[in-house]
N, C-alpha and C positions, 0 to 999 in steps of 0.2 A: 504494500500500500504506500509506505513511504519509502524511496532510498537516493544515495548519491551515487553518483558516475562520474568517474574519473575520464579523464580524455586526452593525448596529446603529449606522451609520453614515446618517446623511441632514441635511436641510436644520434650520437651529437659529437663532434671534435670537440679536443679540449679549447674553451676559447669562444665557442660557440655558445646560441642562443634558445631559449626554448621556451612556449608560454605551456601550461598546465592549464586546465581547466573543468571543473567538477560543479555541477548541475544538480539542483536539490528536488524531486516531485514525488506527486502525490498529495494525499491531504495534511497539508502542514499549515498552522497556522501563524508562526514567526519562528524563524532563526536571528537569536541571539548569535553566541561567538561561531564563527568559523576557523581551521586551522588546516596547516598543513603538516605532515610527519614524513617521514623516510627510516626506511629500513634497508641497511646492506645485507649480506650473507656474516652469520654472525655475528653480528651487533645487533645492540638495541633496537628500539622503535622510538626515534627522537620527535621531539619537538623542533618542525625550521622556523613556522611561520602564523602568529594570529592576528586578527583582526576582530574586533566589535562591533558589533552593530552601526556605531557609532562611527568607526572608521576607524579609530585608535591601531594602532598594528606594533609589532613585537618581533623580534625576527633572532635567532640565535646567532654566536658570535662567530661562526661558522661562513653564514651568508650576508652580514650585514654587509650593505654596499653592493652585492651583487645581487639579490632575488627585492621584488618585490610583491606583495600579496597585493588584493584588492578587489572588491565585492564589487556586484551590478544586484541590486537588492531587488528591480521590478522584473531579473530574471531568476531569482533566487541561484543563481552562481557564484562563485572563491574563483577568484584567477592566481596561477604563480608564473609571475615573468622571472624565470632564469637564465643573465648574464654572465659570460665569463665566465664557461661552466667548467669544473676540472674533474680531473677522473674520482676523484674521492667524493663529487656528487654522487656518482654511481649507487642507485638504488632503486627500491618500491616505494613511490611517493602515495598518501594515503591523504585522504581530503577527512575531514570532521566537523560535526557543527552541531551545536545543542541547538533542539526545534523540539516546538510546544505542535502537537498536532491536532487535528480537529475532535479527534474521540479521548482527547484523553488532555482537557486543557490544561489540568491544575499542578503538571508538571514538566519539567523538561525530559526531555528524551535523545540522548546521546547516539548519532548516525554515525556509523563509517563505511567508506567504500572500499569497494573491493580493492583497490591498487592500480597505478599505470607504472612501467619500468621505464627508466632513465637509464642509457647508458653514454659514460661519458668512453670515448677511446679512439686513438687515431689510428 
């Protein structure tokens, strides 16, 4: 009924460019924060990138200066523009967003997608 979908993930030179983009439907009736994660082969599931509602955004020290996040809220979308990408981007980028939905207003409810891969390599 509700879910995200990641999109626009694939193979990138180091150096290079790449926008992300994950789409929220179904019946939802607000998404508060949105974020972005990444996961390599054996490592965590990190935090890159949030934004609020509001617009406020957060980015780890990792990507500051190169990714930027950024909502379209009348599309219910998270976009992540990644500049200056190097091989240690290399991952499963995950999109996330707390949304209150229409059968069940009086809480938030935690979405994640399935994943798009990033690979950074020359």
């Amino acid at each position: 009924q509700v879910q995200l979908v990641e999109s626009g993930g694939g193979l990138v030179q180091p150096g290079g460019s790449l926008r992300l983009s994950c789409a929220a439907s179904g019946s939802i009736s607000r998404i508060n924060t949105m974020r972005w994660y990444r996961q390599a082969p054996g490592k965590q599931r990190d935090l890159v990138a949030t934004i609020t509602s509001g617009g406020s955004t957060n980015y780890a020290d990792s990507v500051k200066g190169r990714f930027t996040i950024s909502r379209d809220n009348t599309k219910n979308t998270v976009y992540l523009q990644m500049n200056s990408l190097k091989p240690e981007d290399t991952a499963v980028y995950y999109c996330n967003a707390d949304t209150v939905v229409t059968f069940n207003p009086y809480r938030y409810l935690e979405l994640w997608g399935q994943g798009t891969l990033l690979t950074v390599s020359s």
